[in-house]
C-alpha positions as CSV (number, residue, x, y, z in Angstrom):
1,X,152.1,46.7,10.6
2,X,148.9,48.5,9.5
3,X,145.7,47.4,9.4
4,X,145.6,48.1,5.3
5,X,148.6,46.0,4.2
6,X,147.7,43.3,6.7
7,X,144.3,43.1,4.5
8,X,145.7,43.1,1.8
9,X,149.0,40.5,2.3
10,X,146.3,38.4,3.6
11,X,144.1,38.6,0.8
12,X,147.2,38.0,-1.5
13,X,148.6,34.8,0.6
14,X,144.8,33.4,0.2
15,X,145.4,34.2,-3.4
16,X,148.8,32.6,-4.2
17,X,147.6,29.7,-1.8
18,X,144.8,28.5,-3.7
19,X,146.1,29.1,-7.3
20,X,148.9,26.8,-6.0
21,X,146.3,24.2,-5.7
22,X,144.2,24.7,-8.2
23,X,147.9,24.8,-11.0
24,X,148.3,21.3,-8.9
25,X,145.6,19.8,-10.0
26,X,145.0,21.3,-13.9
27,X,148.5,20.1,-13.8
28,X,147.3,16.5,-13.2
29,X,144.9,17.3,-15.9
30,X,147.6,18.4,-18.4
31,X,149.5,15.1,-17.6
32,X,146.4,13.1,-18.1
33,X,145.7,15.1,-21.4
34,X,149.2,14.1,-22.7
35,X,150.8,17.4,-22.0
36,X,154.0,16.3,-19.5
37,X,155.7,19.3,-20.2
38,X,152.9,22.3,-19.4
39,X,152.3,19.4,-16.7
40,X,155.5,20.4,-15.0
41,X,155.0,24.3,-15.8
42,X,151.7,24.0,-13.8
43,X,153.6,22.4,-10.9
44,X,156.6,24.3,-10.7
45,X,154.5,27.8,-11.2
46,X,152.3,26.4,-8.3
47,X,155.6,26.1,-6.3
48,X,156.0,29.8,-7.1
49,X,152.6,30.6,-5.8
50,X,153.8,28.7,-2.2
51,X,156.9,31.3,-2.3
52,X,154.8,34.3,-2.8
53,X,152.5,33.0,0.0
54,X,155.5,32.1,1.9
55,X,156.9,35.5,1.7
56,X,153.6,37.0,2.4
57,X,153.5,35.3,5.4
58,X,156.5,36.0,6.7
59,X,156.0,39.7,5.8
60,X,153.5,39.8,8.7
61,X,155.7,38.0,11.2
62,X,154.3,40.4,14.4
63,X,150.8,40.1,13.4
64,X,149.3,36.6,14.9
65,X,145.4,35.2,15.3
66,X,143.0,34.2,12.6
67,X,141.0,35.9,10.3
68,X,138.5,35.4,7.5
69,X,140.6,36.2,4.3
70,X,139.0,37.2,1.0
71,X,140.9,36.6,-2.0
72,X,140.1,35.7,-5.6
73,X,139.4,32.1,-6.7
74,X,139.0,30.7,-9.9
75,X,136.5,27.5,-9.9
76,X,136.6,24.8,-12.3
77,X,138.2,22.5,-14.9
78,X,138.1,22.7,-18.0
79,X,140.4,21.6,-21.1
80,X,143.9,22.1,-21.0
81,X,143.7,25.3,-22.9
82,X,141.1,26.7,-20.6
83,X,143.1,25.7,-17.8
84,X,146.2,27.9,-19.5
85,X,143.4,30.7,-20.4
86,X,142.4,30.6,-17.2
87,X,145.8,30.5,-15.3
88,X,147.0,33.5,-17.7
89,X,143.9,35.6,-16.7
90,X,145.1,35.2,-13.2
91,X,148.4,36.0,-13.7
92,X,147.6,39.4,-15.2
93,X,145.1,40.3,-13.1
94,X,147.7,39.8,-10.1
95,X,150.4,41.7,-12.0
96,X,148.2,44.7,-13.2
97,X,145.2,45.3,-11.0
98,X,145.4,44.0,-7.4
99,X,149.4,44.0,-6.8
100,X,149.7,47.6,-7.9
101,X,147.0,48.7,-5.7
102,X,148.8,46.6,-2.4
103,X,152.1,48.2,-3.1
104,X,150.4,51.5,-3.5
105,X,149.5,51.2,-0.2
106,X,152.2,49.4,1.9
107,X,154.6,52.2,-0.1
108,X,152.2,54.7,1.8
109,X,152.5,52.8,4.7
110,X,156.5,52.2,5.2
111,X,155.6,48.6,5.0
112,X,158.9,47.8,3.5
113,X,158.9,43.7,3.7
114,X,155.4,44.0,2.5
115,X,156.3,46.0,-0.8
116,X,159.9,43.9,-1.4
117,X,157.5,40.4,-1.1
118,X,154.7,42.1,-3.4
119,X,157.3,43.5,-6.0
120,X,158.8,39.8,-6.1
121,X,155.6,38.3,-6.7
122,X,154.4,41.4,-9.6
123,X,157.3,40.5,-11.6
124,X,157.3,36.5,-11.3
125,X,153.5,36.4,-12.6
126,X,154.5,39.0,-15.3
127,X,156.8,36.0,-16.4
128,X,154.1,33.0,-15.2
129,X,151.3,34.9,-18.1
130,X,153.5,34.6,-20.4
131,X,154.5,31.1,-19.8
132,X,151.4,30.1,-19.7
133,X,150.6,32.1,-23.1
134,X,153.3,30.1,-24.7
135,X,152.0,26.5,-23.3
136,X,148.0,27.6,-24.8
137,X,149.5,28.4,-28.2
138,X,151.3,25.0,-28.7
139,X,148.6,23.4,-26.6
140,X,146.0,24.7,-28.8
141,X,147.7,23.4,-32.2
142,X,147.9,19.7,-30.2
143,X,151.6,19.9,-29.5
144,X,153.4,20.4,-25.8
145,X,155.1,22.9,-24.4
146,X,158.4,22.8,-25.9
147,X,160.8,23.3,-23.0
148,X,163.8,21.0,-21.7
149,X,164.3,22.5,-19.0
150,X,161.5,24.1,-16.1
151,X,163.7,26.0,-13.6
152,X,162.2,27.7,-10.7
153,X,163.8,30.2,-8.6
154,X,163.1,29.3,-4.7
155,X,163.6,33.2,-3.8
156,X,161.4,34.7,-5.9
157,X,159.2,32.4,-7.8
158,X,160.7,33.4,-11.3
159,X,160.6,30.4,-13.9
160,X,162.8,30.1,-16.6
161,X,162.5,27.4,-19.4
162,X,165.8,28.1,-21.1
163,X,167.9,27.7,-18.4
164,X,169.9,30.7,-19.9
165,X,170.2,32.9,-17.2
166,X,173.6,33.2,-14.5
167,X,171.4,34.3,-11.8
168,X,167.3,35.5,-11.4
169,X,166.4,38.6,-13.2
170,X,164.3,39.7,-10.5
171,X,166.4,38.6,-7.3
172,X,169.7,38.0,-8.2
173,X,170.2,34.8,-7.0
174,X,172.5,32.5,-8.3
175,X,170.8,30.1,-10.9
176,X,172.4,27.2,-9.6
177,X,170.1,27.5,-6.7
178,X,167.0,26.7,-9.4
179,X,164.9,23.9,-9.2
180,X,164.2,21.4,-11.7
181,X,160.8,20.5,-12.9
């Protein structure tokens, strides 16, 4: 694998790794705040963020030792809505600055692993900003998120609160596979 899309799949696995945390915890927050539904959005999309890692990881399978890994890391909590704010501006800048410019590269590189476990992870956050757009808006006129059902797929990380769909739009696997939040 090449030194460049190493670098970067490591910067991105430190990245998915610690949103997963910190949606963990303003999770807790939205519970707390009386919010059970964006609640379970912020835990299931931080069980998204441990697929992308996951298939970050596994995309550099040969390469073994440690390294210092910089990523991005947003700091601090704040009301629910900041929280979603927050977790939307992270989302986009995943899906339009720094996942562009890793696929860019591995594409250069014939990394093909790399680019099909990037390309995964573009599309799921396209669908997590969003999400978490929706959850602000009723959060910020004091109501919850208004969704039954939180479905995650465990391929992917693609989240569907409908429950509409016969199988991923971005995968292709079978929505019975979903998890329930």
């Amino acid at each position: 694998m090449k030194d460049m899309t190493q670098a970067n799949l490591r910067s991105a696995y430190g990245g998915e790794s610690q949103a997963r945390n910190r949606y963990d915890i303003w999770g807790e927050c939205a519970g707390k705040d009386g919010f059970p539904n964006v609640e379970r959005l912020f835990h299931c999309t931080a069980d998204a963020e441990k697929i992308h890692a996951g298939l970050h990881f596994k995309a550099m399978k040969d390469v073994k030792g440690d390294f210092l890994v910089a990523s991005m890391a947003g700091f601090g909590i704040g009301t629910t809505s900041e929280n979603l704010e927050a977790a939307r501006g992270g989302e986009i800048f995943e899906y339009t600055e720094m996942y562009p410019a890793y696929i860019a590269v591995a594409e250069m590189q014939e990394e093909k692993e790399a680019v099909r476990a990037m390309r995964f992870a573009i599309e799921a956050e396209k669908v997590h900003a969003v999400l978490f757009g929706k959850a602000k808006e009723a959060v910020d006129q004091a109501k919850d998120l208004d969704a039954e059902k939180i479905l995650l797929c465990p391929v992917c990380g693609f989240i569907s609160i409908t429950g509409e769909e016969e199988k991923c739009p971005i995968c292709g696997a079978l929505s019975s596979k979903f998890v329930a939040y």
